[in-house]
C-alpha positions in Angstrom: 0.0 0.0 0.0 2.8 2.3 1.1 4.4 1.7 -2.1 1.7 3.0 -4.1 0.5 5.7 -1.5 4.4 7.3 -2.1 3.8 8.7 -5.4 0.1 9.6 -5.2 1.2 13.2 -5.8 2.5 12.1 -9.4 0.8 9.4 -10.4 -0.4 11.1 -13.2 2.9 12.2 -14.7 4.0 8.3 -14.2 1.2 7.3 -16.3 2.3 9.4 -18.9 5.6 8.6 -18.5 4.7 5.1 -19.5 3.3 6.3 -22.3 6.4 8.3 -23.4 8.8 5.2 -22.5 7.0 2.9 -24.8 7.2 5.6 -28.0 11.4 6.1 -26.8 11.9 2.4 -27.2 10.5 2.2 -30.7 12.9 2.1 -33.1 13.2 0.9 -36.9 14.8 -2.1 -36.1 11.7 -4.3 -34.9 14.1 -6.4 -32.5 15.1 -3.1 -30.4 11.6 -2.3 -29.9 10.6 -5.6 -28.9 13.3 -5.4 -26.5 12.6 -2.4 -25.6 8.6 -2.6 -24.9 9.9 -5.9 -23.2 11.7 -3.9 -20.7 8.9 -1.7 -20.4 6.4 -4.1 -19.9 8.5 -6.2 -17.2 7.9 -3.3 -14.6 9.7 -1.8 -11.6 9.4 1.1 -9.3 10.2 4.0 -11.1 12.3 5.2 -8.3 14.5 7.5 -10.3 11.6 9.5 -12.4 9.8 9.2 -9.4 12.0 11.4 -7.6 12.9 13.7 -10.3 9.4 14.8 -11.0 9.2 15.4 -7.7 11.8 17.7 -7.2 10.9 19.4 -10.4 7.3 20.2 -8.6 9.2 22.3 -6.0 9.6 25.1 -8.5 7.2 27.2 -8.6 6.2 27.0 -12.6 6.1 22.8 -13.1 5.7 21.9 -16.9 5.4 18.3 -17.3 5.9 18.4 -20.9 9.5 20.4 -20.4 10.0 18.1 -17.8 8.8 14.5 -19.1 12.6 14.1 -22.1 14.3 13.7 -18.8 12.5 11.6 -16.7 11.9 9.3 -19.9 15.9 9.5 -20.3 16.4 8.6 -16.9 14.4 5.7 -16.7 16.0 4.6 -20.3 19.3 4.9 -18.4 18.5 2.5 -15.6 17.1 0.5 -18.1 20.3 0.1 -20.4 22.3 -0.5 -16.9 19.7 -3.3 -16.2 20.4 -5.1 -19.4 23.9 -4.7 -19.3 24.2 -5.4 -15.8 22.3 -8.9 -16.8 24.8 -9.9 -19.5 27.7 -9.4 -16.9 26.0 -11.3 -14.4 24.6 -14.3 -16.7 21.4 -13.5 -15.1 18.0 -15.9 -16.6 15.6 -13.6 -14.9 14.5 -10.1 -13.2 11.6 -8.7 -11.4 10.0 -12.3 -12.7 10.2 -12.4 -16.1 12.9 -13.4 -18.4 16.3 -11.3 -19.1 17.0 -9.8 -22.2 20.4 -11.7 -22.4 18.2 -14.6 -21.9 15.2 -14.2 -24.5 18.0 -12.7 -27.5 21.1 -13.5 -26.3 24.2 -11.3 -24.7 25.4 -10.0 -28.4 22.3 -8.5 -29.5 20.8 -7.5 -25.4 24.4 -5.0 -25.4 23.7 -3.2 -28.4 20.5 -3.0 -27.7 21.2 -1.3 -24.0 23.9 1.2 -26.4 20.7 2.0 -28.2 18.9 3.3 -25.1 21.6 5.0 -23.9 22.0 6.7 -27.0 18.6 7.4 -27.1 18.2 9.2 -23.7 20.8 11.0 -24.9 18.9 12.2 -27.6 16.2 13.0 -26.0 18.1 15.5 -24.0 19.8 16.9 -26.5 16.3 17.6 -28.2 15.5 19.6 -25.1 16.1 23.0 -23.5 17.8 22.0 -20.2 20.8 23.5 -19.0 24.0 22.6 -19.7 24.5 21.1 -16.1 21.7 18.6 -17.2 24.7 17.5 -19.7 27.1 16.8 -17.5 25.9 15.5 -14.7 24.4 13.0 -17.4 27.5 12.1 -18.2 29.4 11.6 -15.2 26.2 9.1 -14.3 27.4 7.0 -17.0 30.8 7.3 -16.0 30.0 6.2 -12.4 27.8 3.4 -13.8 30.3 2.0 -15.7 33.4 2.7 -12.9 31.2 1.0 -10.6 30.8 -2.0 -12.4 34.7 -2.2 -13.3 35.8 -1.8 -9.4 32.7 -4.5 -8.8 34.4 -6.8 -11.2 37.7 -7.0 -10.1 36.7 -8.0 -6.3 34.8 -10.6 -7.6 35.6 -14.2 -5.7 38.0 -11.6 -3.8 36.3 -12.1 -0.7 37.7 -8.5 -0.1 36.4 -6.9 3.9 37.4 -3.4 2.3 34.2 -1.4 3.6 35.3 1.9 2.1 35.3 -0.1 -1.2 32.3 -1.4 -1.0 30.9 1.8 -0.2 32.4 3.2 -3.5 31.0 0.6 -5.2 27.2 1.0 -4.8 27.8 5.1 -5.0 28.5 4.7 -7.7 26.5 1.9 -8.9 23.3 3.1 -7.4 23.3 6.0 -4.6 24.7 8.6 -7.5 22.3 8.0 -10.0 19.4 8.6 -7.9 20.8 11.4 -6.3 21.4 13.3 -9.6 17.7 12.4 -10.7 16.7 14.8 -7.4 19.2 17.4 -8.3 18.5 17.2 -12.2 14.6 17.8 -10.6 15.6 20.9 -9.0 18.0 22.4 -11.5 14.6 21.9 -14.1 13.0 23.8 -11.6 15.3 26.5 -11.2 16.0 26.1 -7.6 18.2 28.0 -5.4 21.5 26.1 -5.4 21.2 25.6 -1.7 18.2 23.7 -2.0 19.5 21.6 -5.4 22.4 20.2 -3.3 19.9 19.5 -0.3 18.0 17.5 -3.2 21.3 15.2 -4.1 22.2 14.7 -0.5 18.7 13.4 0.2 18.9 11.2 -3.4 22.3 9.9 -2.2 21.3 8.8 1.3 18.0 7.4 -0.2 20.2 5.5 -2.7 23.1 4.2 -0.7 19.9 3.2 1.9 18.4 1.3 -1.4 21.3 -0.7 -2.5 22.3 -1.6 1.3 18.6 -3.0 1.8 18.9 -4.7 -2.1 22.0 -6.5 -0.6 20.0 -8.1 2.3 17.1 -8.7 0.7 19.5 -11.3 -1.7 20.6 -12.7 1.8 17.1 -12.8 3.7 14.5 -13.0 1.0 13.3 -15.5 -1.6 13.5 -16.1 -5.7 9.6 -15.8 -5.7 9.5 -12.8 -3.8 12.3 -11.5 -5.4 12.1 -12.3 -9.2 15.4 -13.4 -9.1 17.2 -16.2 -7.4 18.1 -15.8 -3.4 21.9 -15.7 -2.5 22.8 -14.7 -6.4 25.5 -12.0 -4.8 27.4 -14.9 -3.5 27.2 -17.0 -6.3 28.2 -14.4 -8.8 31.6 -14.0 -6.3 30.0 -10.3 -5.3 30.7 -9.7 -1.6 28.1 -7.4 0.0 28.4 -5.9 3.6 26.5 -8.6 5.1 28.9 -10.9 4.1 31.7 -8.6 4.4 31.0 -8.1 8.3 30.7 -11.8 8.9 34.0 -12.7 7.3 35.4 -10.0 9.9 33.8 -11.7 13.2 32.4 -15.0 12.3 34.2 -18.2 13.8 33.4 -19.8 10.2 34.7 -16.8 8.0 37.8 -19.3 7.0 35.1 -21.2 5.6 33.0 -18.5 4.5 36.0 -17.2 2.1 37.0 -19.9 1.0 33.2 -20.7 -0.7 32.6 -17.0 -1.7 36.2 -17.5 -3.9 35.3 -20.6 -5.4 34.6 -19.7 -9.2 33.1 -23.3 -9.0 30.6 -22.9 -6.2 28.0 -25.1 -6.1 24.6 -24.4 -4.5 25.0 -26.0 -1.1 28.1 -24.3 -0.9 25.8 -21.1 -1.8 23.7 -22.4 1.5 26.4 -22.9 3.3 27.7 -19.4 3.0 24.0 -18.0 3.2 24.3 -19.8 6.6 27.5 -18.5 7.9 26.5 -14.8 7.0 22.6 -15.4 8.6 24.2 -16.6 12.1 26.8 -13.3 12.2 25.6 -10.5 13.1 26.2 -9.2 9.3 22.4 -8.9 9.0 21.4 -6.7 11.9 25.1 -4.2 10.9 23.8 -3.8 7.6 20.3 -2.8 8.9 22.2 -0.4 11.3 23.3 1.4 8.5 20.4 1.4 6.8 18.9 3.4 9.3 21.7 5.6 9.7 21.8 6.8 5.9 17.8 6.9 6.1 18.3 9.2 9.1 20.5 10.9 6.8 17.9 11.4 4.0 15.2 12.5 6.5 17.5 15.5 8.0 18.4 16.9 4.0 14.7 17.4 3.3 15.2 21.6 2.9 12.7 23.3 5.4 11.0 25.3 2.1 9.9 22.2 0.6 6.5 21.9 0.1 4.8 19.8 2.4 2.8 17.5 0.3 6.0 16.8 -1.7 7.9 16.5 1.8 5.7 13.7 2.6 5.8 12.1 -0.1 9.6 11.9 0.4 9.5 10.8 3.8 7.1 8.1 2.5 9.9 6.8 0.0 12.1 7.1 3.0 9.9 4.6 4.8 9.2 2.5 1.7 12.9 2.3 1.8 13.4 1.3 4.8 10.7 -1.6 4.6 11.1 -2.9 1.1 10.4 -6.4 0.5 11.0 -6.8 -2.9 
């Protein structure tokens, strides 16, 4: 209910953002717009265009049709990451349904995600936004792709670098949907005060997300997930949970030496699953959740209007919560 309650205030500038995702995606080429409406049609929360709209209703004259190129671009973004991200990870299935890489293999899914990004590029280009909008654009992708390179080389590293991993899903994750609340407020021609409020709350929120991501592969299940439970592990990708319990647990000689086994089988996947559950890698994690949620709350400028504060602090709470 929460989840749906959170962006009551935009719900019509979602629906036609659905709209406008479905015409980006089309293209000439009949298989990028089948993958394309594929994507589309498979879901998720919106988080990032989400946010963005919102910030861009602080300002005092919203137009949803200046703002809708870059929320569309935005959500093509994520998208592109998603397939890529997929190929990397030989992953069969998101959100429930099947991967691109799956349903048209890993050649054709990666030009396909070059195609969106090239297309939310486009889009902004065909726009009047500032030139900020351009760069900050651009150092997303650059953090996107940085992320995934630092990611790759600790993988079956078992590495307890905390700072790293904090780097990592920055730049993975937290970034990107702290830009989409600053790119919100620079389209609404906000104070810069109040724009860098908007990023620090987007980069709390985001660094909150991923953290809670990473436990829900530990806690949750494939059903309730739409993607198989422990998949961190078995892909080698060593997440706080895990990295905590191979700092205190009496089985963390055990614990590393499944989690850099290229060959792991899946009871060695439930053995590890174990050895993190009985640390108390779970209930650190959560701690920090908190602590960057805390972080979020205390951002939220004092000017902001109260409807689209509360909204906010819902997504905050959603946050916080998430099951899936």
């Amino acid at each position: 209910m929460l989840a749906n309650k959170m962006f009551d205030l935009i719900k019509n500038d979602l629906a036609e953002l659905e709209v406008a995702l479905q015409e980006a995606v089309s293209a000439p080429e009949k298989v990028i717009t089948e993958i394309g409406t594929h994507l589309v049609k498979s879901g998720g929360k919106r988080l990032r265009p989400a946010i963005y709209f919102l910030a861009a209703r602080c300002g005092e004259k919203f137009s949803l049709q200046e703002a809708m190129p870059l929320g569309v671009a935005l959500e093509m973004m994520h998208m592109a990451s998603l397939v890529h991200d997929d190929v990397i990870d030989s992953a069969a299935t998101r959100r429930g349904s099947a991967t691109a890489n799956a349903k048209w293999g890993n050649q054709i899914s990666i030009l396909a995600g070059d195609y969106l990004f090239a297309k939310a590029f486009a889009l902004v280009a065909e726009s009047n936004y500032s030139k900020r909008v351009d760069r900050q654009l651009a150092r997303l992708i650059c953090d996107l792709s940085s992320g995934e390179l630092i990611q790759n080389k600790e993988i079956y590293h078992a590495s307890c670098d905390v700072d790293e991993y904090f780097e990592r899903i920055a730049k993975k994750t937290a970034n990107f949907i702290a830009i989409a609340c600053q790119l919100g407020g620079d389209v609404a021609k906000l104070p810069e005060g109040y724009i860098q409020a908007l990023y620090d709350f987007g980069y709390n929120v985001g660094m909150a997300f991923q953290l809670t991501d990473d436990l829900l592969d530990l806690t949750s299940d494939a059903k309730t997930l739409g993607k198989p439970a422990g998949n961190d592990i078995l892909q080698g990708i060593v997440t706080l949970p895990a990295i905590r319990a191979l700092e205190i647990s009496p089985d963390r000689d055990e614990l590393r030496q499944i989690v850099t086994d290229r060959n792991m089988t899946p009871e060695m996947v439930q053995r590890a699953l174990e050895i993190v559950r009985a640390s108390d890698g779970i209930e650190f994690t959560r701690k920090k959740v908190e602590e960057f949620l805390e972080g979020a709350v205390a951002a939220l400028p004092e000017e902001m209007p109260e409807e689209i504060r509360e909204s906010y602090r819902m997504i905050v709470s959603f946050v916080g919560g998430r099951k899936f």
